[in-house]
FIMI-216064 format. One record per residue (C-alpha): residue in three letters; residue number from 1; x, y, z. Coordinates in steps of 0.05 Angstrom, whole numbers, plus 5000, padded with zeros to 4 digits. Layout:
 res   n    u    v    w
 ala NUM    X    Y    Z
...
REM end
This chain:
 res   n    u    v    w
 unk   1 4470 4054 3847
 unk   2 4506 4091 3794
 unk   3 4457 4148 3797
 unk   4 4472 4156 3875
 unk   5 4539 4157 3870
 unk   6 4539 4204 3815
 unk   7 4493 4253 3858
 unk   8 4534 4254 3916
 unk   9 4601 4265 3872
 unk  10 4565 4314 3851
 unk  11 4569 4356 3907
 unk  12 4512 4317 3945
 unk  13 4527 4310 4024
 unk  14 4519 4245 4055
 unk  15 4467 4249 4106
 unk  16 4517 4233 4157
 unk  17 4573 4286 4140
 unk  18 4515 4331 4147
 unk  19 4500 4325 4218
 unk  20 4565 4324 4233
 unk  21 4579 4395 4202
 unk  22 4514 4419 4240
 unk  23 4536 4391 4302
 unk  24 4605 4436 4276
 unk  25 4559 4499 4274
 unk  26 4534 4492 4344
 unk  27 4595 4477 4379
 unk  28 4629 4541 4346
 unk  29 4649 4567 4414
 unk  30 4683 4515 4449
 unk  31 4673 4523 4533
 unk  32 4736 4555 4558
 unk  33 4745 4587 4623
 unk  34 4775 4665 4629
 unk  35 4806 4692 4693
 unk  36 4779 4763 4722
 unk  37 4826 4802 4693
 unk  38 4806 4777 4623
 unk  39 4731 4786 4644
 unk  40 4742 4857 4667
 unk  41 4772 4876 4603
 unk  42 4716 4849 4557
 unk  43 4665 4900 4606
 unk  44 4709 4955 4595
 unk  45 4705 4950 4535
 unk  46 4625 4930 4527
 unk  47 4617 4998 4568
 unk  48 4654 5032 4519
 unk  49 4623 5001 4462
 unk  50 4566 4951 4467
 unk  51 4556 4877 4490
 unk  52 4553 4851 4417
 unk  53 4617 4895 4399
 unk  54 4655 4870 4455
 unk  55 4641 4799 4444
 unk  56 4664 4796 4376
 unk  57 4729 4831 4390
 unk  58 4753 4787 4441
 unk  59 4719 4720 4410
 unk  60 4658 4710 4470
 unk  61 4593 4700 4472
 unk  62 4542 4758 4481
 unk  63 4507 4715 4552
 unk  64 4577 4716 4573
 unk  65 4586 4792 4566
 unk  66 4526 4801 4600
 unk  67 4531 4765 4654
 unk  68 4599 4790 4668
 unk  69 4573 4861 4670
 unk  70 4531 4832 4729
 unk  71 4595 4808 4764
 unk  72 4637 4874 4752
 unk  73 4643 4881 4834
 unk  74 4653 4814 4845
 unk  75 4707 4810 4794
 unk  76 4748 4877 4813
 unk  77 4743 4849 4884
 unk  78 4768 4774 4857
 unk  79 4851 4752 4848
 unk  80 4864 4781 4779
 unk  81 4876 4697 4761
 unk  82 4811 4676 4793
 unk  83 4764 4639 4731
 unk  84 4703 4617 4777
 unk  85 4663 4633 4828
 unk  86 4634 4570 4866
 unk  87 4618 4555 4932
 unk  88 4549 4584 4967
 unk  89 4542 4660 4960
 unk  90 4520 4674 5037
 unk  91 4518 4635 5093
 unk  92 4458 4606 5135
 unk  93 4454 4669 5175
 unk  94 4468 4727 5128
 unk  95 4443 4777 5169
 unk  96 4497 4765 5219
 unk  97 4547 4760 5154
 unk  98 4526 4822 5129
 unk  99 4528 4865 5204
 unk 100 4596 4825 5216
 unk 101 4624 4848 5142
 unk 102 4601 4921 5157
 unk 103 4641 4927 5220
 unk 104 4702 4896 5196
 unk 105 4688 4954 5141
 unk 106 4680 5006 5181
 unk 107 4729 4988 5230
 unk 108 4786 4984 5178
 unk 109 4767 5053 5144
 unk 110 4789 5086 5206
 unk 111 4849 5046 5206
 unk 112 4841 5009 5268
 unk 113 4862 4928 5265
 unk 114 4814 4873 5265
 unk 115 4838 4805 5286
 unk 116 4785 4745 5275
 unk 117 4767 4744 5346
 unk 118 4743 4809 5356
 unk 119 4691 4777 5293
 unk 120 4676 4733 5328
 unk 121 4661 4767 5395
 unk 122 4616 4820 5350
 unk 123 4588 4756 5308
 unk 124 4562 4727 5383
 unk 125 4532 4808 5401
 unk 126 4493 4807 5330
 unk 127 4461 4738 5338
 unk 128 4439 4751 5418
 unk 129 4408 4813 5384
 unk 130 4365 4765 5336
 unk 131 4362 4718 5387
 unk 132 4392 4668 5354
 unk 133 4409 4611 5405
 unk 134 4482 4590 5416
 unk 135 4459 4513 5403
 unk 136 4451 4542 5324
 unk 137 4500 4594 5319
 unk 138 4571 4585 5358
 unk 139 4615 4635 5320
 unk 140 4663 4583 5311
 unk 141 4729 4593 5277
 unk 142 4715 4558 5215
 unk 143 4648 4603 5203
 unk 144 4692 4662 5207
 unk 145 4742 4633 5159
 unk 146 4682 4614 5102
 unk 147 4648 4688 5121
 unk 148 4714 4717 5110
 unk 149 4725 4683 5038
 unk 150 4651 4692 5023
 unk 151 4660 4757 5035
 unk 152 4733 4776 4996
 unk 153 4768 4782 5065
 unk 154 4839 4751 5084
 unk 155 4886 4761 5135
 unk 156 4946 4807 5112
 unk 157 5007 4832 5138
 unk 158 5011 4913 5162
 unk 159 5032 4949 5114
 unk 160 5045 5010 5151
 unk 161 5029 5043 5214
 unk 162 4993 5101 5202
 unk 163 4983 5159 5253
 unk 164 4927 5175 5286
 unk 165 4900 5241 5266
 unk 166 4875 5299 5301
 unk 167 4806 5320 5300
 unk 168 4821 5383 5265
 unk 169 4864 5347 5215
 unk 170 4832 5377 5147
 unk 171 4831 5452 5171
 unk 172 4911 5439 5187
 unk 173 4916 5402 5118
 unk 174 4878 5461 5079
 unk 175 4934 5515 5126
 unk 176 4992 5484 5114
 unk 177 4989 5472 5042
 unk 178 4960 5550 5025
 unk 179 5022 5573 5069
 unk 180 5071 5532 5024
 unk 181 5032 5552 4970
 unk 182 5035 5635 4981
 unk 183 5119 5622 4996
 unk 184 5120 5580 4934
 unk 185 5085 5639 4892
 unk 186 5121 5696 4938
 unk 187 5204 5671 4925
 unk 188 5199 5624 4868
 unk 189 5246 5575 4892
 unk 190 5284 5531 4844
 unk 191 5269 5445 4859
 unk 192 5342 5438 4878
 unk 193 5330 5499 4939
 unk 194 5265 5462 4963
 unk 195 5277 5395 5020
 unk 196 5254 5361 5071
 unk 197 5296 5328 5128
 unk 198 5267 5274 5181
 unk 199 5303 5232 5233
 unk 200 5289 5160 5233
 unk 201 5317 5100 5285
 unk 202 5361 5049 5243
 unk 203 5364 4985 5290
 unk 204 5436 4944 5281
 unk 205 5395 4881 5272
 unk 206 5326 4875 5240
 unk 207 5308 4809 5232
 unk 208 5260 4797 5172
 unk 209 5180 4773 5197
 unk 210 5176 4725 5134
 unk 211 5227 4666 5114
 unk 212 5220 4608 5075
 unk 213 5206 4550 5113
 unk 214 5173 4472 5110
 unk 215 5095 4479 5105
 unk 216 5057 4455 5160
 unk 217 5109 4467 5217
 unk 218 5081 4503 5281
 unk 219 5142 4530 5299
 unk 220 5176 4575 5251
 unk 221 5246 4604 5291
 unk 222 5291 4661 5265
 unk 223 5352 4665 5303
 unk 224 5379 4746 5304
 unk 225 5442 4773 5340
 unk 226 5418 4796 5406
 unk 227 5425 4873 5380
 unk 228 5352 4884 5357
 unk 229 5345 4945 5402
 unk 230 5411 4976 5398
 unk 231 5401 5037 5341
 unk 232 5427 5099 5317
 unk 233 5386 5155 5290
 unk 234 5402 5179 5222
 unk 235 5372 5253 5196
 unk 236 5357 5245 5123
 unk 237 5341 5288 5071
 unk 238 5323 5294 5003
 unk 239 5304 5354 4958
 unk 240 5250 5370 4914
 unk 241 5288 5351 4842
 unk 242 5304 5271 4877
 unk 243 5369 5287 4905
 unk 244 5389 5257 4967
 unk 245 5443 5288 5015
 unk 246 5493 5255 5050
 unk 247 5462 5228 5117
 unk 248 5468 5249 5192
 unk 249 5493 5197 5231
 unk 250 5480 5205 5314
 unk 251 5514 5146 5356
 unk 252 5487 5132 5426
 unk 253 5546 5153 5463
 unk 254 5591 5201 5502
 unk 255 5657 5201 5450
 unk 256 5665 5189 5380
 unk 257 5697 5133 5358
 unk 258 5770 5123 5342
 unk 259 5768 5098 5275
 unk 260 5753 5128 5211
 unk 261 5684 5128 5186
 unk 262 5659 5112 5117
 unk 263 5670 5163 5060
 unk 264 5589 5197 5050
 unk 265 5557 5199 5117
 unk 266 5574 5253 5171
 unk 267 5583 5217 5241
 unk 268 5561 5249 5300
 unk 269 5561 5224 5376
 unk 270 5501 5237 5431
 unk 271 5496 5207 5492
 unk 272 5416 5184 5488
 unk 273 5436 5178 5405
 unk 274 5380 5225 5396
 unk 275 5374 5292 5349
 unk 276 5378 5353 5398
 unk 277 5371 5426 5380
 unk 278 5448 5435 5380
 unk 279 5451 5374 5337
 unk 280 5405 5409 5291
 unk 281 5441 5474 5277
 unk 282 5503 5421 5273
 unk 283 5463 5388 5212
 unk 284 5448 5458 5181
 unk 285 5515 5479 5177
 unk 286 5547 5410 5151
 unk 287 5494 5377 5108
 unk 288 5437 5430 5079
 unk 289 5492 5480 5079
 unk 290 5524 5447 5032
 unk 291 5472 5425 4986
 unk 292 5481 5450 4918
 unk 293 5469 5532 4913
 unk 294 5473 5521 4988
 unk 295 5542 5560 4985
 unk 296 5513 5625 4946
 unk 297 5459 5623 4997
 unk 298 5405 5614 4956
 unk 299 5331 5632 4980
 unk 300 5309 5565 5000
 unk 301 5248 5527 5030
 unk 302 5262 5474 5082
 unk 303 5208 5429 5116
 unk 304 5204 5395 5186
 unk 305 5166 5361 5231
 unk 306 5144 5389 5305
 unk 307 5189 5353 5335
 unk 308 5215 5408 5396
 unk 309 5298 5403 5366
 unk 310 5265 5441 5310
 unk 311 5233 5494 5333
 unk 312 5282 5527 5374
 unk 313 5306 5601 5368
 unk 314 5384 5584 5350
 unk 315 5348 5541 5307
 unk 316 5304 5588 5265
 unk 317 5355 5640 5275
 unk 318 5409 5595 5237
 unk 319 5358 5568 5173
 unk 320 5342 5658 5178
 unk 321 5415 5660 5165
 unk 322 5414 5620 5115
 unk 323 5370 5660 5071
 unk 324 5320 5600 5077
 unk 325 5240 5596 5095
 unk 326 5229 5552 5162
 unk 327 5158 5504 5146
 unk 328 5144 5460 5205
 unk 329 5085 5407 5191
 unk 330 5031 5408 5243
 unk 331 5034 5363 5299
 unk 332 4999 5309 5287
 unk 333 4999 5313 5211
 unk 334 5067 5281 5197
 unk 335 5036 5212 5166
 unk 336 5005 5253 5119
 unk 337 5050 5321 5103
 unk 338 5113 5288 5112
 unk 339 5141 5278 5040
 unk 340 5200 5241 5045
 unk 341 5195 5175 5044
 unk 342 5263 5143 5077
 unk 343 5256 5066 5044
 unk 344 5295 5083 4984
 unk 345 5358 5114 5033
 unk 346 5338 5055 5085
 unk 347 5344 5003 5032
 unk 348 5423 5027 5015
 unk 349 5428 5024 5090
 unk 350 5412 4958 5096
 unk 351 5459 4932 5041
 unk 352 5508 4969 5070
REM end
């Protein structure tokens, strides 16, 4: 007995404390789960490096770097805090997911909106093609919603309207940017000497299309002020350095009003509240007249769209005077030529 106890003082391990440090050695990596952004990081950085290199920087196992690199378009498509990816990978007609999911794409690439009946109008055309009976396949609305969600689709809210472009859209795009180009190269003009000007309808009320409200309720109300089509058109403009100019203010009527308006915008009346060519040469002479160097008559670049106010001859003949270079965007082309952007301008607006 003494002999025992002196071996295992001795440094001996009891069989027991043994197993247990083993059972230590296996379990070394505990299971822990890692959202997609986490994953996507640990295959950058395998395809930098290598799978073993990668796991031992960020503490993983080599199967899980692997596999990962199998999942690398599953996991760019995923919510950056997604960690798993259950649920059945296609659905009991995949053909008709797959035809279905290639529409929706190729729909959406040319911009047009796809609501989920119009998937399930084309899911009912792509099953009577495999004749695939109605009695199996109904197109129902919760199909559509586990298609969409196998398929990394969701409803969202429009971001923006974008134009519809003309057919000869990149021949316009390649001529209008070699003309500003060749003036660029040809005068040299300073950032502060370069702008571009745009008229855009400010409503008096525009009531939000979100609000906080009780989940569940059907019926979500948002009570406005009666005024959401009464506007006024405002001509802003900002030049090539990020300075904005004061704005152009056009009220839909005959008069101007009585009372004094606010110190920074220039207030102008018109009886449709509309830009106009006389409004125009108006603008030139009060606002990008008096933009800075605008009094020395600097040579100058100004861009507009094709709307007709612009491109009269008292029009051209006044920007001439000016010592400044007309460029009018094609028609058609505004959505994507147009470089002002008026949310930063409509945002002070809105406070205001």
């Amino acid at each position: 007995m003494q002999l025992e106890t002196g071996k295992m003082q001795a440094g001996h391990k009891d069989p027991l404390e043994k197993r247990a440090s083993e059972v230590g050695q296996v379990n070394k990596y505990r299971r822990r789960s890692y959202d997609s952004n986490f994953k996507l990081k640990v295959v950058n950085e395998a395809e930098r490096t290598n799978n073993v290199r990668a796991g031992k920087k960020y503490d993983v196992t080599e199967c899980n770097v692997r596999r990962w690199r199998s999942q690398k378009v599953e996991l760019k498509n995923a919510h950056s805090q997604r960690r798993a990816f259950r649920g059945p990978q296609t659905g009991r007609f995949s053909e008709i997911d797959r035809r279905v999911c290639d529409f929706v794409h190729e729909k959406r690439s040319e911009g047009l909106p796809i609501t989920r009946a119009v998937m399930q109008q084309k899911a009912l055309e792509v099953a009577t093609e495999l004749n695939i009976a109605r009695t199996e396949f109904s197109a129902s609305m919760g199909w559509c919603c586990r298609m969409m969600r196998r398929n990394g689709l969701s409803l969202r809210r429009r971001t923006s309207l974008a134009q519809r472009l003309p057919a000869d859209f990149r021949e316009k795009l390649v001529t209008y940017q070699r003309y500003v180009i060749n003036l660029r190269k040809k005068h040299e003009y300073p950032l502060d000497q370069m702008g571009n000007a745009d008229q855009t309808p400010v409503f008096f009320d525009m009531p939000t299309s979100v609000t906080v409200h009780n989940r569940g309720d059907k019926s979500v109300v948002v009570k406005s002020t009666g005024n959401e089509k009464s506007r006024v058109t405002v001509m802003l403009t900002c030049l090539a350095d990020g300075t904005k100019l004061p704005p152009y203010v056009i009220l839909k009527r005959k008069t101007m009003p009585k009372d004094s308006m606010p110190a920074g915008i220039i207030v102008r009346a018109q009886e449709k509240g509309w830009m106009e060519s006389g409004l125009v040469v108006d603008w030139l002479k009060v606002v990008w007249a008096r933009r800075p160097g605008g009094l020395r008559r600097k040579r100058n670049m100004l861009v507009l769209d094709a709307f007709r106010g612009h491109l009269t001859e008292e029009v051209k003949k006044k920007v001439k005077e000016m010592n400044g270079d007309l460029v009018i965007i094609p028609g058609g082309m505004t959505s994507q030529l147009q470089v002002i952007g008026y949310e930063f301008m409509r945002n002070d607006l809105r406070a205001a």
